[in-house]
N, C-alpha and C positions, 0 to 999 in steps of 0.2 A: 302484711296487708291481707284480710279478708277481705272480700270483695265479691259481687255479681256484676259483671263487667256488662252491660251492652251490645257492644263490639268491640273488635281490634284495638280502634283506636282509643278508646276509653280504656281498656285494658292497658295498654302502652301508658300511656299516662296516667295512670294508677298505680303502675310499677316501675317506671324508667329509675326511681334513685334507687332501688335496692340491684345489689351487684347478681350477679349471675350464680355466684357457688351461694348463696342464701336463699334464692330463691324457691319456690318449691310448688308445685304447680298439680293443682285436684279436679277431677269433673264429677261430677254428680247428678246422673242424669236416670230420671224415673221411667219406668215403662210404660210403653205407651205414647211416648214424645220423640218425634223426629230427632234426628240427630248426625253429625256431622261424622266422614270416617277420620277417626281418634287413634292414635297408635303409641304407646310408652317404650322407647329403648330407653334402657336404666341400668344401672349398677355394671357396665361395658368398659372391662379395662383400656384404656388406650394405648396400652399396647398391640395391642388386635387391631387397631386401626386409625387411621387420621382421620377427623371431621369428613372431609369430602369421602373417601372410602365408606364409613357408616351409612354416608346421607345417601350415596346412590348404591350400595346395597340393600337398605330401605324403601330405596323408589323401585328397583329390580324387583323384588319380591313383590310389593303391593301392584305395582304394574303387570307383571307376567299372571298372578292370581286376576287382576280384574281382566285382563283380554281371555282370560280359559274363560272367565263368565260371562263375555261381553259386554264390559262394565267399562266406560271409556273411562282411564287414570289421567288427568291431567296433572304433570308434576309442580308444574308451577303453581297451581292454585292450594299449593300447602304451606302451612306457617312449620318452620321449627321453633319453639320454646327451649330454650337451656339453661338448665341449673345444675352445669358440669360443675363434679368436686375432683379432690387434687386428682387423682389418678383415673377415675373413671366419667363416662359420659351419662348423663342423664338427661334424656331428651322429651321431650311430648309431643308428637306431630299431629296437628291438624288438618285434614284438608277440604274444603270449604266447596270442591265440586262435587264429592257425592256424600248423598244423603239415606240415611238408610229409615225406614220408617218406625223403626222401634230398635232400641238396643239391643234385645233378642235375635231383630234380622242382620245387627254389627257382629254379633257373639258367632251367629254361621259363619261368616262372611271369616273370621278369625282362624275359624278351624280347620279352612280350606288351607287359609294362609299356613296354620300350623303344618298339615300335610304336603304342604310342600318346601316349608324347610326343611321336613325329615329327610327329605333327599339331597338334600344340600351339606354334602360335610362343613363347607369354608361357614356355615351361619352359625355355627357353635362353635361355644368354649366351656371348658369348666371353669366356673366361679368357686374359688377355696372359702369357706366357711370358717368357724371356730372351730367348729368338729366334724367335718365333713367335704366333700367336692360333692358339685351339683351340675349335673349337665344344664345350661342354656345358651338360647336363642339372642337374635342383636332384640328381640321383641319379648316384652313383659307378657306373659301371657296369666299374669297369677291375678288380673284385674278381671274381676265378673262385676 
């Protein structure tokens, strides 16, 4: 399904008959246009974790980054999207209480997040490649 969804609920019923591991879920958002704070965990073996473990190491990071900033994080006001396949988690989290005024002020907002995973050993793993290991994050950060 391509689609420009509205909201939520149009989105939901847009997509309710396609199953979870097909899904596949894109933002595309220009500069210049408000926008909501967006976060991709993707390619997350599950062996590193269970749903619940992910989702509030997730909220941990983005919360603890938004109180350094003064940024009130309300966790419940996030959607999780999943288009988990067999072995890893692929997630997209939205959450709909903060709004940043340009993708550019998301992309900071990211990098703070990214320096303070660095201190965090449990947020990484290596991901094995065809020809290579890669160190990452439970957060996609190769999204500009």
């Amino acid at each position: 399904v391509y689609a420009s969804c509205k909201n939520a609920c149009s989105f939901w019923i847009a997509t309710e008959s396609i199953s979870p591991t097909e899904k596949a879920f894109y933002e595309v958002v220009s500069d210049g246009v408000k926008c909501r704070l967006f976060a991709d965990l993707d390619d997350i073996p599950k062996t590193l974790f269970t749903p619940e473990q992910l989702e509030e190491n997730a909220h941990k990071v983005i919360g603890d980054v938004c109180a350094t900033l003064g940024v009130v994080y309300d966790r419940t006001r996030s959607n999780i999207l999943k288009a988990d396949k067999k072995d890893t988690y692929s997630w997209h989290m939205v959450n709909t209480g903060i709004v940043f005024a340009t993708i550019t002020e998301q992309a900071k907002f990211w990098e703070v997040v990214y320096r303070e995973l660095d201190k965090r050993d449990e947020m990484w793993f290596i991901a094995e490649t065809e020809k290579s290991y890669i160190p990452k994050t439970i957060f996609d950060f190769s999204i500009k």
